[in-house]
C-alpha positions in Angstrom: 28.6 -3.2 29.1 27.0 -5.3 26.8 27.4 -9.3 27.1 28.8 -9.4 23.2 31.3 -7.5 24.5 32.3 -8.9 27.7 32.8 -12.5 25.6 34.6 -10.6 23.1 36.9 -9.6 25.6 37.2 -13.1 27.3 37.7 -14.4 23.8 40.7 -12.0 22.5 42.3 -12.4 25.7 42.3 -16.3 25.3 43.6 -15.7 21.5 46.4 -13.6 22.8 47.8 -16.5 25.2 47.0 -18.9 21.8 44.1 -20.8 23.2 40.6 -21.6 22.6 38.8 -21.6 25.4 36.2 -25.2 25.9 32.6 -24.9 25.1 32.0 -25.6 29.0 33.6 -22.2 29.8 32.1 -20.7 26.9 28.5 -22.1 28.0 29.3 -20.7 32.0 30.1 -17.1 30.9 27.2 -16.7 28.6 24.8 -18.2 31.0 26.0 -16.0 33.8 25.8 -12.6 31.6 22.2 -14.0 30.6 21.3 -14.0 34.7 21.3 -17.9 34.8 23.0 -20.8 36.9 26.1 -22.9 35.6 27.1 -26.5 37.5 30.7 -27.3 36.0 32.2 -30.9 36.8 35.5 -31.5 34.9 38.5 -33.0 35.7 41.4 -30.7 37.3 43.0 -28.4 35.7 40.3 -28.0 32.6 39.9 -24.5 33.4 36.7 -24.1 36.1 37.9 -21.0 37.4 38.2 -18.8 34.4 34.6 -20.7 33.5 32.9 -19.3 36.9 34.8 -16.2 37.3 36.1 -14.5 33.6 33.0 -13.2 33.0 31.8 -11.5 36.2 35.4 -10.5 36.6 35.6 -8.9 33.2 32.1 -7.0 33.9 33.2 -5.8 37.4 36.7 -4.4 35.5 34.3 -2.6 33.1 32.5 -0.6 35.7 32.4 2.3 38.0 30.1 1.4 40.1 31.7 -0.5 42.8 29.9 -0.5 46.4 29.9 -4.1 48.0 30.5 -6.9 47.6 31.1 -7.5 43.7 32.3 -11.1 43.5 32.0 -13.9 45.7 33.5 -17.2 45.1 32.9 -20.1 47.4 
């Protein structure tokens, strides 16, 4: 699945709830489908979940192969 579509996704599903999501999670899902790192520091309840997990979440939903571990979140 291609990254384009995998923010598509993330985006419609924000539009459907009527929200926009902040550049900060927009910046963590692109970096993780480009392979790189992403250090989030906002205040509670700004949305750091959905910026460190949407993405690999909406890739692992998107695939068949599923043998191990496919998300870990510490």
């Amino acid at each position: 699945m291609s990254s384009k579509k995998i923010l598509k996704d993330i985006q419609s599903y924000f539009q459907s709830l009527g929200h926009t999501p902040f550049a900060f999670q927009t910046d963590a899902w692109e970096n993780y489908l480009n392979g790189k790192n992403s250090i989030i520091n906002v205040p509670t309840g700004m949305g750091k979940t959905l910026a460190s997990l949407a993405a690999a979440m909406v890739e692992v939903s998107q695939t068949t192969h599923r043998e191990g571990i496919q998300i870990l979140y510490i």
